[in-house]
C-alpha positions as CSV (number, residue, x, y, z in Angstrom):
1,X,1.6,-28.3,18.5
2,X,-2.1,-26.9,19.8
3,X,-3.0,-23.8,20.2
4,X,-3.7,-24.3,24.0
5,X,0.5,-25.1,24.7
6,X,2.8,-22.6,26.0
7,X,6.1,-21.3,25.8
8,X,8.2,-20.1,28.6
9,X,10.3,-17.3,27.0
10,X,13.4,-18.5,28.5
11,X,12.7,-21.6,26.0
12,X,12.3,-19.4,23.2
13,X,15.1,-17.8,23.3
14,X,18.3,-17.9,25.0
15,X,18.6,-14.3,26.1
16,X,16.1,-15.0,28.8
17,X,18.1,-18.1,30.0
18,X,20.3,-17.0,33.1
19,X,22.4,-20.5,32.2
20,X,23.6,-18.5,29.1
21,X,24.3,-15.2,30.5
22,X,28.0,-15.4,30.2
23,X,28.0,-17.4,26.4
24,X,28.6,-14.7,23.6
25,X,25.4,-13.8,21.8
26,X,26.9,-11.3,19.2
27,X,30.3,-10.5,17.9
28,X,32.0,-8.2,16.0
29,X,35.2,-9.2,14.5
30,X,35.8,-5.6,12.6
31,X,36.0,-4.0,16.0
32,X,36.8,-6.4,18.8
33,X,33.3,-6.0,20.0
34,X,30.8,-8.7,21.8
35,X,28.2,-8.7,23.7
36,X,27.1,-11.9,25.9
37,X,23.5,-13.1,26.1
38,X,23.2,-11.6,30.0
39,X,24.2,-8.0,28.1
40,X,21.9,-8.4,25.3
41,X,19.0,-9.7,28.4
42,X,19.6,-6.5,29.9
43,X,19.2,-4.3,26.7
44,X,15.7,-5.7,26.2
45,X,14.8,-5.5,29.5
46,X,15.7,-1.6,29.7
47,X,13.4,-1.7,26.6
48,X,10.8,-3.4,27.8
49,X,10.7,-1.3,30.7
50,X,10.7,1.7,28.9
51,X,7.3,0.0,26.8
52,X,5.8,-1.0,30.0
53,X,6.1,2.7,31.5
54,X,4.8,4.2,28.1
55,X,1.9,2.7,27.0
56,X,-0.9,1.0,29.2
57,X,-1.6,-2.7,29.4
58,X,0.0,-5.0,27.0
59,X,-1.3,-6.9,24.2
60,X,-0.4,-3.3,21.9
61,X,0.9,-3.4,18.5
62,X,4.5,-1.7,18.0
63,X,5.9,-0.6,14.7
64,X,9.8,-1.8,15.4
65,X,11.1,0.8,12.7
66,X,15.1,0.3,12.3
67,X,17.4,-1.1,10.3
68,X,18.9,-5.2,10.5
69,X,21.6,-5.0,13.5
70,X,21.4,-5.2,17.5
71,X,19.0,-2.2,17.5
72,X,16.6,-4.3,15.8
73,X,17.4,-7.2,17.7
74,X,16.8,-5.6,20.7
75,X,13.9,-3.7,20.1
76,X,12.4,-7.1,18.7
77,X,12.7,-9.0,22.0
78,X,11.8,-6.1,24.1
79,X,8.6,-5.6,22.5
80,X,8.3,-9.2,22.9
81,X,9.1,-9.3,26.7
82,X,6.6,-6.2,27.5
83,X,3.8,-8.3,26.2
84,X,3.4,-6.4,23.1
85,X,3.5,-7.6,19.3
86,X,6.1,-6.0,17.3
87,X,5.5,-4.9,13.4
88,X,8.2,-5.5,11.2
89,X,8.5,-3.5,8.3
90,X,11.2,-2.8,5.4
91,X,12.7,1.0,6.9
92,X,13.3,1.9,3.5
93,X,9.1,1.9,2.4
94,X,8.0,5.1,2.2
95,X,4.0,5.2,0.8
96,X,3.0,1.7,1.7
97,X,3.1,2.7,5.7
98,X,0.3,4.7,5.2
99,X,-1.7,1.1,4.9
100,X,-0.6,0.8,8.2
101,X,-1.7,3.7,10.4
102,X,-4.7,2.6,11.8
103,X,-2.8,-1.0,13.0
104,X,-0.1,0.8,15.7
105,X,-0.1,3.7,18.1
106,X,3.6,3.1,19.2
107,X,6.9,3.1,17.0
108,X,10.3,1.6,18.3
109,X,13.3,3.6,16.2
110,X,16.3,5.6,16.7
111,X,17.6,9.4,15.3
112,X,18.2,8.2,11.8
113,X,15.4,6.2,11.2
114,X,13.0,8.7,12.5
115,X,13.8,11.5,10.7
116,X,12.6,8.6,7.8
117,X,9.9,7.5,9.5
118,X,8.3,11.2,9.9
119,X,9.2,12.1,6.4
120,X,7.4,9.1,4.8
121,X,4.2,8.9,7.0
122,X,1.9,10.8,9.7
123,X,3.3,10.5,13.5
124,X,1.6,13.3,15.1
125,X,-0.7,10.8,16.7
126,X,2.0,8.4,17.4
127,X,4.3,7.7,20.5
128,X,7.5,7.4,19.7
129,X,10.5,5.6,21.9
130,X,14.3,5.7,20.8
131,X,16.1,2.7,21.0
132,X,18.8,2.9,23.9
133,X,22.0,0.8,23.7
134,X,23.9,1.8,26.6
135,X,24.0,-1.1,29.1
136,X,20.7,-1.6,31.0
137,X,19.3,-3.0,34.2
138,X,19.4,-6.2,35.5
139,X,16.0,-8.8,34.5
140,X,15.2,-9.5,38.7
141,X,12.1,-9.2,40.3
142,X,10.4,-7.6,36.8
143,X,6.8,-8.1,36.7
144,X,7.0,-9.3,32.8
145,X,5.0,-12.4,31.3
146,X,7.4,-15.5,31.5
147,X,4.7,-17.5,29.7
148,X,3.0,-16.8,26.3
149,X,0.2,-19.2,24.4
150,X,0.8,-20.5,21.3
151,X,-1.9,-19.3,19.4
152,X,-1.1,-15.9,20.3
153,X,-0.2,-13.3,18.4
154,X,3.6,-13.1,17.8
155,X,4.5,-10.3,15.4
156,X,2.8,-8.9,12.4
157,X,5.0,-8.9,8.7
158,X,4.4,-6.5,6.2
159,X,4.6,-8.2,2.9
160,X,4.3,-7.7,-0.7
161,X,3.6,-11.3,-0.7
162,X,3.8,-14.1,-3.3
163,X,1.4,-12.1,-5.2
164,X,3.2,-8.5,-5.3
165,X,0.3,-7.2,-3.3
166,X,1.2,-5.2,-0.3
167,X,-0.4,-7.2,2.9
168,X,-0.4,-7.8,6.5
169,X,0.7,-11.0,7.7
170,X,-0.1,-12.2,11.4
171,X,1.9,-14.8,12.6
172,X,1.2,-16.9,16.1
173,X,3.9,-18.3,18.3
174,X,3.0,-21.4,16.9
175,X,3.9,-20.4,13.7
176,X,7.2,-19.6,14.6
177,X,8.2,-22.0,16.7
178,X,6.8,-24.9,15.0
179,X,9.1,-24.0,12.1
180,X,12.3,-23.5,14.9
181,X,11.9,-26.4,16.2
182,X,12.3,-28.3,13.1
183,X,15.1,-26.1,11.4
184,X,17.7,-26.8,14.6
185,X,17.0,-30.7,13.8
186,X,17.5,-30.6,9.9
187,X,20.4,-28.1,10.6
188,X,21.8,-30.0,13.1
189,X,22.0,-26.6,15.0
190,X,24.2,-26.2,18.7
191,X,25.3,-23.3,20.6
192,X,29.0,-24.2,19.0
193,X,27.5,-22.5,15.7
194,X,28.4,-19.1,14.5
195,X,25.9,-17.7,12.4
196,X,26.8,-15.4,9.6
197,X,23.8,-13.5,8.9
198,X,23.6,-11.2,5.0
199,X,20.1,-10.4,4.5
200,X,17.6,-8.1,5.7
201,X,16.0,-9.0,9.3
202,X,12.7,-7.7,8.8
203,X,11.5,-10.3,6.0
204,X,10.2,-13.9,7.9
205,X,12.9,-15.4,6.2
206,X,16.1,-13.0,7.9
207,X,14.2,-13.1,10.8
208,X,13.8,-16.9,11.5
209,X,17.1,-17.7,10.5
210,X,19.3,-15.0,11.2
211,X,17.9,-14.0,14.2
212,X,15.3,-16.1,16.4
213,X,17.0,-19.5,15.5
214,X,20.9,-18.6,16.5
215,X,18.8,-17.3,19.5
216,X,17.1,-20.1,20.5
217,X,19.6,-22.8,19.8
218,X,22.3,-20.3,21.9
219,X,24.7,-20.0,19.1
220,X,26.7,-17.0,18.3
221,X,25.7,-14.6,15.8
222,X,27.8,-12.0,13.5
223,X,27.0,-8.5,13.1
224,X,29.5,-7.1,11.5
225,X,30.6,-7.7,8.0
226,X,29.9,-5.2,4.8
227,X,27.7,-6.6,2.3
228,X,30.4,-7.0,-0.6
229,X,31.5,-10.8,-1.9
230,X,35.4,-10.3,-0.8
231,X,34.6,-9.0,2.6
232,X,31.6,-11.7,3.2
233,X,34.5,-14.1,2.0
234,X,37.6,-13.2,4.0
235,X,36.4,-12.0,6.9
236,X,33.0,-13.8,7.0
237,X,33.0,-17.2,5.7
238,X,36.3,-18.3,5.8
239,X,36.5,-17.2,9.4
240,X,35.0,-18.7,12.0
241,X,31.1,-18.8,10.3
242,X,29.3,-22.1,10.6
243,X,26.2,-21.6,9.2
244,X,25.3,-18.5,6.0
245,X,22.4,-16.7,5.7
246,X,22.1,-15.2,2.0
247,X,20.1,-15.2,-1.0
248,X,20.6,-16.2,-4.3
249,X,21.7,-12.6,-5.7
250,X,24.4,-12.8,-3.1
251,X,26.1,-16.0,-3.2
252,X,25.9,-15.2,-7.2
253,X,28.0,-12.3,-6.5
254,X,30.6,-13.9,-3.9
255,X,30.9,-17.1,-6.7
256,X,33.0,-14.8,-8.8
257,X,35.3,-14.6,-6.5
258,X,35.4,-18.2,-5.0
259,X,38.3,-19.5,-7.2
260,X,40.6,-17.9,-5.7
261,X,40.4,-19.9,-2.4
262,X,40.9,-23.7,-1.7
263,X,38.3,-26.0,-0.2
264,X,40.2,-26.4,3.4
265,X,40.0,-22.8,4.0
266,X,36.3,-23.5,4.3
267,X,36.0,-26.5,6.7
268,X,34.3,-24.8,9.5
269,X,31.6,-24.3,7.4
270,X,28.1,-26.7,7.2
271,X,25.5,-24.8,5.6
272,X,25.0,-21.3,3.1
273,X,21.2,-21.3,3.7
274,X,19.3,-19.5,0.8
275,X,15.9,-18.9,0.1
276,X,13.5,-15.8,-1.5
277,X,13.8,-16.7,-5.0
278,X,15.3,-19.7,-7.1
279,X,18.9,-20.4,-7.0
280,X,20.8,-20.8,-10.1
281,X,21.9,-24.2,-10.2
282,X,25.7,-23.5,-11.2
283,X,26.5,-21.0,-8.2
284,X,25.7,-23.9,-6.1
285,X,28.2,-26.2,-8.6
286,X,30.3,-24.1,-8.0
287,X,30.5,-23.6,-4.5
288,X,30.5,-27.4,-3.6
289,X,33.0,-28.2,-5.9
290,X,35.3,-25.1,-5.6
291,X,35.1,-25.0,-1.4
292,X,32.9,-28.2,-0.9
293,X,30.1,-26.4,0.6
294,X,26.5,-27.2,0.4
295,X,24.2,-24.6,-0.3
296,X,20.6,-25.5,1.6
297,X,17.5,-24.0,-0.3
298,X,14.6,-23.4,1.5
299,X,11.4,-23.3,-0.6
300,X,8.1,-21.4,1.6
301,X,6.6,-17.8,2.2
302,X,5.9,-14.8,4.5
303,X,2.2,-16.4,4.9
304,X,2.8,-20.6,4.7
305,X,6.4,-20.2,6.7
306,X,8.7,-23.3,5.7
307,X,7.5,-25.8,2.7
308,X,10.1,-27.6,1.6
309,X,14.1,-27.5,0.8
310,X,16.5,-29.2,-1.0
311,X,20.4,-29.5,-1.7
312,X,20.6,-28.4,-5.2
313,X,23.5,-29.8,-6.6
314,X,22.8,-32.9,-5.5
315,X,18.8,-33.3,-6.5
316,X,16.3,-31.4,-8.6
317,X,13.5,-32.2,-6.0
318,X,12.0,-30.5,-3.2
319,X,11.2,-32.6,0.2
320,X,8.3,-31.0,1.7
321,X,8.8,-30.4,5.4
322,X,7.5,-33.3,7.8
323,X,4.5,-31.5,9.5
324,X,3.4,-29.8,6.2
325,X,-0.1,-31.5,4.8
326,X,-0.2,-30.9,1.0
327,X,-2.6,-31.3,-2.2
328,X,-1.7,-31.1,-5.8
329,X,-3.1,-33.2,-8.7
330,X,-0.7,-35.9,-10.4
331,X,0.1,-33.6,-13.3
332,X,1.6,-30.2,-13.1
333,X,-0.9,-27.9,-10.9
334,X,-0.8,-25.6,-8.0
335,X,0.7,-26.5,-4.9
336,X,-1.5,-26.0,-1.7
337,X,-0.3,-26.4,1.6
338,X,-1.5,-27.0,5.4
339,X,0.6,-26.6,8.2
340,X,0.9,-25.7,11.6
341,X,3.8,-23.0,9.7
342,X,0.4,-21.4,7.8
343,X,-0.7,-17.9,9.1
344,X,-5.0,-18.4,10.0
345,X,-7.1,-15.8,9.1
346,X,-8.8,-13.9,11.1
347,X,-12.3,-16.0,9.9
348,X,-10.9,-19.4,10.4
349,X,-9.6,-18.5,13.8
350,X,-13.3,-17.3,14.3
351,X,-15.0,-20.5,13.2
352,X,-12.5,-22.7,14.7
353,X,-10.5,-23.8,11.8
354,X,-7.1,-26.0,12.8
355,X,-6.0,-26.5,9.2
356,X,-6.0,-23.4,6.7
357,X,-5.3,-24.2,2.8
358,X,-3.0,-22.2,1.3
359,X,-2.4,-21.9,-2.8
360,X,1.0,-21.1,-3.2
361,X,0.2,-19.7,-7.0
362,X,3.3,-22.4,-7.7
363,X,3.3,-24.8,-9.9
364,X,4.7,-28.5,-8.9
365,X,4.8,-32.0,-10.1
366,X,4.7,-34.3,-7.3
367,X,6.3,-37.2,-7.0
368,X,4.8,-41.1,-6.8
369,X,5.5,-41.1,-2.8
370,X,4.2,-37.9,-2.4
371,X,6.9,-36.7,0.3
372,X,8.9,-34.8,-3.0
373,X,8.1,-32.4,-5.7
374,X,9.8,-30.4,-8.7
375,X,9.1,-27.2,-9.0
376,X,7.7,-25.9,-12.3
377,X,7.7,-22.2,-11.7
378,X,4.9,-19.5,-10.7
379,X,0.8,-21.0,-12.3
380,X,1.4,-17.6,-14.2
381,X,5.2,-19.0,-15.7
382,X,3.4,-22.3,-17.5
383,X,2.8,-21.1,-21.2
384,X,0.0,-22.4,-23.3
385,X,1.9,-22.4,-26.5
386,X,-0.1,-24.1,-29.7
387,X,-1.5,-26.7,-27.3
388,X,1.0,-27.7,-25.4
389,X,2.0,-26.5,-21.8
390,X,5.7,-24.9,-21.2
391,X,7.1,-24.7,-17.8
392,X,9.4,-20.7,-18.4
393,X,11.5,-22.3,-15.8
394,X,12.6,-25.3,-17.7
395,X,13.3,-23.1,-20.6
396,X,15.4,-20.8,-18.5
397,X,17.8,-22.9,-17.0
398,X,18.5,-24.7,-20.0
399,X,19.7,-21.4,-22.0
400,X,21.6,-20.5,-18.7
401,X,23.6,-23.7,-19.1
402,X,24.7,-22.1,-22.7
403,X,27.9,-21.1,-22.1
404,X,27.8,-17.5,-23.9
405,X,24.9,-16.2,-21.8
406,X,25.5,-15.3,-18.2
407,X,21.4,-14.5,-17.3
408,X,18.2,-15.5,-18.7
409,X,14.2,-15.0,-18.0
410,X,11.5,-16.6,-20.8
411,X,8.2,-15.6,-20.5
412,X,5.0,-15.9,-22.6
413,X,3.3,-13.3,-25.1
414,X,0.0,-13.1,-26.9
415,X,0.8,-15.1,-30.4
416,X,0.1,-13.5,-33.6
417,X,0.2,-16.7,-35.7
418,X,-0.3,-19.5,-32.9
419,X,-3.0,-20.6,-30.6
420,X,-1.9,-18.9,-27.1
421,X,1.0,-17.7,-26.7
422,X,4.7,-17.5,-28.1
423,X,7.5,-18.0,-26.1
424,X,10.6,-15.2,-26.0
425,X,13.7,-15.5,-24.3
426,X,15.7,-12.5,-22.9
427,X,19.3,-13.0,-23.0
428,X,22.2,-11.3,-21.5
429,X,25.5,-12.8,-22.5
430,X,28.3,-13.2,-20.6
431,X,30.6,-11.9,-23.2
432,X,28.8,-8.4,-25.0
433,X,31.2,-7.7,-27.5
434,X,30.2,-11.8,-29.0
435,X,28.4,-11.3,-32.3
436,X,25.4,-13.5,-33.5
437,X,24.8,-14.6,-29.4
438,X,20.6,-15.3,-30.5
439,X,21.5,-17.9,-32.9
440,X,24.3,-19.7,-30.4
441,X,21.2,-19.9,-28.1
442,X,19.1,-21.1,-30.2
443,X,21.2,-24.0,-31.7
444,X,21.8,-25.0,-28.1
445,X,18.6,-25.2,-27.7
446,X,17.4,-27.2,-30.2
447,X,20.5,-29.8,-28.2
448,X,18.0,-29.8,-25.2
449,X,14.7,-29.2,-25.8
450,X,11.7,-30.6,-28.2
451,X,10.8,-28.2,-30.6
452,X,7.8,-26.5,-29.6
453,X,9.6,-25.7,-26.2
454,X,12.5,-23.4,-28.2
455,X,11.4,-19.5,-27.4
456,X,10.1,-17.9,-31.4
457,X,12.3,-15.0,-30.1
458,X,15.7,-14.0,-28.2
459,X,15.8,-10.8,-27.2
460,X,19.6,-9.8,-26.0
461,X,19.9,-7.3,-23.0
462,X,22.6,-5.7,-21.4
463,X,20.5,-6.5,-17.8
464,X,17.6,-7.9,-16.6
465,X,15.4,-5.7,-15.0
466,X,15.3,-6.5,-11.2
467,X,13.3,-5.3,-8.0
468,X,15.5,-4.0,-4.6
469,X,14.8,-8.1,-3.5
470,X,16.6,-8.9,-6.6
471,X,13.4,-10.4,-8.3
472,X,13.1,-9.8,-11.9
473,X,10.3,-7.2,-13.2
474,X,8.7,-9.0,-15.8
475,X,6.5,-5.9,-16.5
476,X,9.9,-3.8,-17.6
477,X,11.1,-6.4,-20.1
478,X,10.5,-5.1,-23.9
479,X,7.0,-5.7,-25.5
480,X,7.8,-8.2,-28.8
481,X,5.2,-9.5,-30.9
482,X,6.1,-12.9,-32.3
């Protein structure tokens, strides 16, 4: 895909397509709601209007400031259709939007989220529009762009990144769509599917898939199921979902509860997609062989989109994603990545770049035919312990295979006695009233692992310290010397 093509929006999504206005867009089961993709056409198009007669000219950026739902679905496309760029942003940050004052004039939200909004940053200088989702006008004879350039600017994503640094991501149509295009073939996706959507809207990951890929495929999408595992079971899943959208805290949750079904309960099911951090390898055991469903993992980032994903049950390795260039040396390095998928920088659009190397900070070891990798764990996860290297991932899952431990995280920390670092292990069993749980672990792993791989310390915790995305906060575990 160059950046010279263009999209019609009617191909982008199917809320512009007149073919689909009487197909059901969204539903909600709960009440007895849903709302076809003609409805949903004419929401955005009162919402673009509104845009159009606020601001002047297009090309503006909008902070789209709401919650995941149809509010944000519709304020998404309607910034979209007015020839704007939205912002997406968490609507829970509260001293990170100050790093974004100077990049909007405009904010899309509604009562709730604005009182928010004005108690975490400055909007004196802002205009600000409410969200209206009474039904709208009809899309005829509007003077809106029906054609957009690839390299254009789509949206902006406010990240913390792979790095935990705040940032501001830009992607381009061509970004997007080069990843949509592939994710309806690999997903075998059709307007038959009912998407089941659990995760926030606002990341590049809830957005693609729970949002601009149902839309553009014409499937149905569900927006109405609490985020607790029996509800996302009984009246999600085992209903008339298709396709999943979680993340691996998630389906860990909902796999406690799993037994109680059987696996034909689940047959209208093809895919639980996951993705923003590793899945443990026995929730997806346990879903395949408990309802025989595959859980998809899908390996990338806010800024390189798509890399890679894999079925992990069946097969430890990743296959990278057929349009992504890649170079990694033959032993255990960092991973970077080309791809159409990869946000440019504002310098290499400048000097004409068409292929932007990004470092992942991941270490991988690919393998002979080059189309496959295993993923080691983050550069800063390989420990240099008394000359050898240590991939904390490896170590991990084998201690989470011990079956008196229900979590796990190993790190590395200055060594006293050796050169570089020791390796520690912090351990929360599955039963806490088990005595002498540090030296069960241990034994195990001296079953699985050579000896200068076994952590010099096992540090048992009633929890692991995680962030609101579920990731863990290495920086809160307990200091040990070893």
């Amino acid at each position: 895909m160059n950046s010279t093509d263009t999209f019609k929006l009617c191909d982008v999504s199917k809320i512009f397509d007149n073919g689909y206005s009487e197909k059901t867009a969204f539903c909600d089961l709960v009440r007895g709601n849903t709302i076809s993709y003609g409805e949903a056409c004419s929401l955005v198009t009162k919402t673009a209007l509104k845009i159009k007669n606020s601001l002047e000219g297009a090309g503006n950026n909008i902070l789209l400031f709401l919650g995941s739902g149809l509010s944000f679905v519709i304020g998404f496309y309607g910034i979209l259709l007015s020839g704007n760029v939205p912002i997406l942003v968490n609507n829970k940050l509260k001293g990170e939007l100050g790093r974004l004052q100077n990049l909007y004039g405009c904010v899309i939200t509604d009562e709730t989220n604005c009182i928010n909004l004005k108690s975490f940053t400055d909007t004196e200088n802002k205009k600000i529009l409410m969200i209206d989702l009474k039904p709208g006008n009809s899309t005829d004879n509007l003077d809106f762009p029906g054609i957009v350039n690839a390299g254009d600017r789509m949206l902006y994503l406010f990240t913390s990144g792979s790095t935990g640094a705040p940032k501001i991501v830009k992607k381009t149509w061509s970004n997007i769509m080069t990843e949509i295009y592939f994710l309806k073939d690999l997903l075998g996706i059709s307007e038959e599917d009912t998407f089941l959507p659990l995760v926030p809207t606002f990341h590049i990951y809830g957005l693609l898939f729970s949002i601009i890929l149902p839309l553009f495929t014409g499937a149905k999408t569900r927006i109405d199921i609490p985020f607790s595992p029996l509800n996302i079971l009984e009246d999600g899943i085992r209903k008339d979902a298709t396709i999943i959208i979680g993340n691996p805290a998630l389906y860990s949750a909902v796999s406690g509860f799993i037994d109680r079904y059987k696996k034909n309960e689940f047959a209208n099911v093809k895919y639980c997609i996951s993705s923003t951090m590793a899945l443990d390898n026995r929730v997806a055991v346990q879903f395949y062989r408990l309802l025989g469903i595959k859980i998809l993992e899908i390996y990338g980032s806010t800024e390189t989109g798509g890399i890679a994903y894999r079925n992990p049950f069946h097969n430890r390795y990743w296959k990278f994603f057929p349009y992504v260039h890649r170079r990694s040396g033959s032993e255990t390095s960092e991973l970077e990545v080309a791809s159409p998928a990869v946000s440019l920088t504002s310098s290499d659009s400048k000097n004409g770049k068409e292929k932007n190397w990004y470092s992942t900070g991941d270490a991988v070891e690919v393998t002979n035919g080059k189309d496959e990798f295993v993923l080691i764990g983050r550069i800063n996860q390989i420990i240099k312990t008394g000359g050898n290297r240590v991939s904390a991932v490896e170590v991990e899952n084998v201690i989470k295979e011990c079956s008196v431990v229900q979590n796990a995280v190993v790190k590395g920390v200055p060594s006293i006695t050796l050169r570089g670092e020791s390796i520690v292990a912090y351990v929360v069993p599955a039963d806490k009233e088990r005595k002498n749980i540090a030296l069960q672990v241990k034994e195990y792993c001296h079953t699985k692992l050579p000896g200068f791989k076994i952590p010099r310390a096992f540090i048992i915790l009633e929890s692991l310290p995680v962030g609101a995305n579920g990731k863990i906060l290495y920086s809160k575990l307990p200091e040990v010397k070893v």
